[in-house]
VOGU-777797 format. One record per residue (C-alpha): residue number from 1; x, y, z. Coordinates in nm, 4 decimals, always signed. Each point is the difference from the previous one (the first is absolute). Layout:
BEGIN
NUM / X / Y / Z
...
% end
This chain:
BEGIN
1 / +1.8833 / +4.6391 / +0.5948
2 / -0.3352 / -0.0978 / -0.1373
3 / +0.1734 / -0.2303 / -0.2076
4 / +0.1598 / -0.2013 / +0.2568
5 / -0.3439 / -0.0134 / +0.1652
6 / -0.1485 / -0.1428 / -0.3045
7 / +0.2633 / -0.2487 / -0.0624
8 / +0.0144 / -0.1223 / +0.3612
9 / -0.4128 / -0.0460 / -0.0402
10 / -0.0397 / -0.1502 / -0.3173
11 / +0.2824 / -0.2515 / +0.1207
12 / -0.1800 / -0.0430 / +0.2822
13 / -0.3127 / -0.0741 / -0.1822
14 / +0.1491 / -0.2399 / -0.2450
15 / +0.1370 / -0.1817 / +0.3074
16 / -0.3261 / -0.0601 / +0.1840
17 / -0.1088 / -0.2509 / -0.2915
18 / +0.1962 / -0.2266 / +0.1173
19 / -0.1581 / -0.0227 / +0.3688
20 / -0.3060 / -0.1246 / -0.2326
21 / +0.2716 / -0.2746 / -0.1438
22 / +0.1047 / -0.0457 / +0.3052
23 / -0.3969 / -0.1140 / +0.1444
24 / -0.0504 / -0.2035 / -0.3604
25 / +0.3147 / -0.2122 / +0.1384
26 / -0.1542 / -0.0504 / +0.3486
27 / -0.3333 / -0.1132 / -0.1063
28 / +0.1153 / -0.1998 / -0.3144
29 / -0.2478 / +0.1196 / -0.2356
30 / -0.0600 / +0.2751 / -0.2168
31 / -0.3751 / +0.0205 / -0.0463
32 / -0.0558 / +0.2868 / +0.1833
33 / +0.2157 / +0.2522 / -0.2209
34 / -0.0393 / +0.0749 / -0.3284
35 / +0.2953 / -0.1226 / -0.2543
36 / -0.1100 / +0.2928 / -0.2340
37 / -0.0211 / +0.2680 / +0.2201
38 / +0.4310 / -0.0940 / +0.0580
39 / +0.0130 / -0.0180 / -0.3678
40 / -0.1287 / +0.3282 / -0.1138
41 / +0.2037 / +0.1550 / +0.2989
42 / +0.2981 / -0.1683 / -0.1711
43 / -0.0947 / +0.1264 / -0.3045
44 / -0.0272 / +0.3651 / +0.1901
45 / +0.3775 / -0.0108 / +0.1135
46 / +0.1324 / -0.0774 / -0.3108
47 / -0.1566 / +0.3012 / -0.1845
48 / +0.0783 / +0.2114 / +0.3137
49 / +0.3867 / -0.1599 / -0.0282
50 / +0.0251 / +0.0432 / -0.3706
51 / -0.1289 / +0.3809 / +0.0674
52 / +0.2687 / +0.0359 / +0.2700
53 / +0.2593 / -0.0849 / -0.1986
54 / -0.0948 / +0.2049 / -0.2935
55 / +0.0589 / +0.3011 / +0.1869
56 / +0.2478 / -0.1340 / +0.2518
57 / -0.1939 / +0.0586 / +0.3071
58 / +0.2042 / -0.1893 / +0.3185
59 / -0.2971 / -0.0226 / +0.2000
60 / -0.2638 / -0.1144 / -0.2688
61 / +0.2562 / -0.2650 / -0.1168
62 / +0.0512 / -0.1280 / +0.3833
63 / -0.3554 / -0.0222 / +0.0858
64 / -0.1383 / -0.2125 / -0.3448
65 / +0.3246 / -0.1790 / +0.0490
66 / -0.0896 / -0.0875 / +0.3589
67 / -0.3574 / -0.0744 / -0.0923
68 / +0.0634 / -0.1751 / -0.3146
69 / +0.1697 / -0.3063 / +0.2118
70 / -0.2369 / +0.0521 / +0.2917
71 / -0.2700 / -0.0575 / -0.1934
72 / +0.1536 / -0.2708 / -0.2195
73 / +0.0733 / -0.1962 / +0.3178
74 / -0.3439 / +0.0239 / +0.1098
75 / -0.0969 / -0.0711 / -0.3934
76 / +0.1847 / -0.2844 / -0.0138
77 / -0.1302 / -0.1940 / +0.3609
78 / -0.3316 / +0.0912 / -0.0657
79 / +0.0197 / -0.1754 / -0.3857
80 / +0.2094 / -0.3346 / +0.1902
81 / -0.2650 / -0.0656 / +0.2774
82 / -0.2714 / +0.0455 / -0.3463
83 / +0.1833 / -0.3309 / -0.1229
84 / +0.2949 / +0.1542 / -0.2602
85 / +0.1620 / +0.3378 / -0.0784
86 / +0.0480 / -0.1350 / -0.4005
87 / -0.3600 / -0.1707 / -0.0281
88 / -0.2757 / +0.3012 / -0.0254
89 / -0.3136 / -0.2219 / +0.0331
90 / +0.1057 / -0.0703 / +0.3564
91 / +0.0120 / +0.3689 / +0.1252
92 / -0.3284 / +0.0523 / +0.0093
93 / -0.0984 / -0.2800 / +0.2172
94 / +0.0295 / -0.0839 / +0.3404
95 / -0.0518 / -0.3198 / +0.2062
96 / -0.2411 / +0.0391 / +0.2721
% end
């Protein structure tokens, strides 16, 4: 039971990033959030998928699977309103 609890949660939290997508759309800029802090929680879900799949955990799988594109959405806007997703000097500034 506690797994289905956990699963339902951590999907749940690797949902809610995109409500903060979802604001970064309305206002049209990204300035406010930090492009790294989305990185290294990519990074995060990767390890945590690789380390699902390793020892075939269902609900670890789902959950980095679920955050890994929630957060690469987010990722991804937040690098195009910087200027480029391919050009690295542009994602760390931000037109006032």
């Amino acid at each position: 039971m506690i797994g289905v609890v956990a699963m339902a949660y951590g999907i749940a939290t690797a949902v809610a990033v995109l409500h903060q997508g979802r604001l970064i759309v309305r206002r049209g800029r990204s300035c406010e959030v930090s492009a790294l802090l989305f990185a290294v929680y990519l990074g995060g879900y990767l390890i945590w998928l690789g380390y699902g799949l390793e020892i075939g955990s269902v609900p670890i799988v789902a959950v980095n699977v679920v955050g890994l594109v929630s957060t690469s959405v987010v990722l991804a806007i937040v690098l195009h309103l910087r200027g480029s997703l391919v050009n690295a000097r542009s994602w760390r500034s931000c037109a006032v």
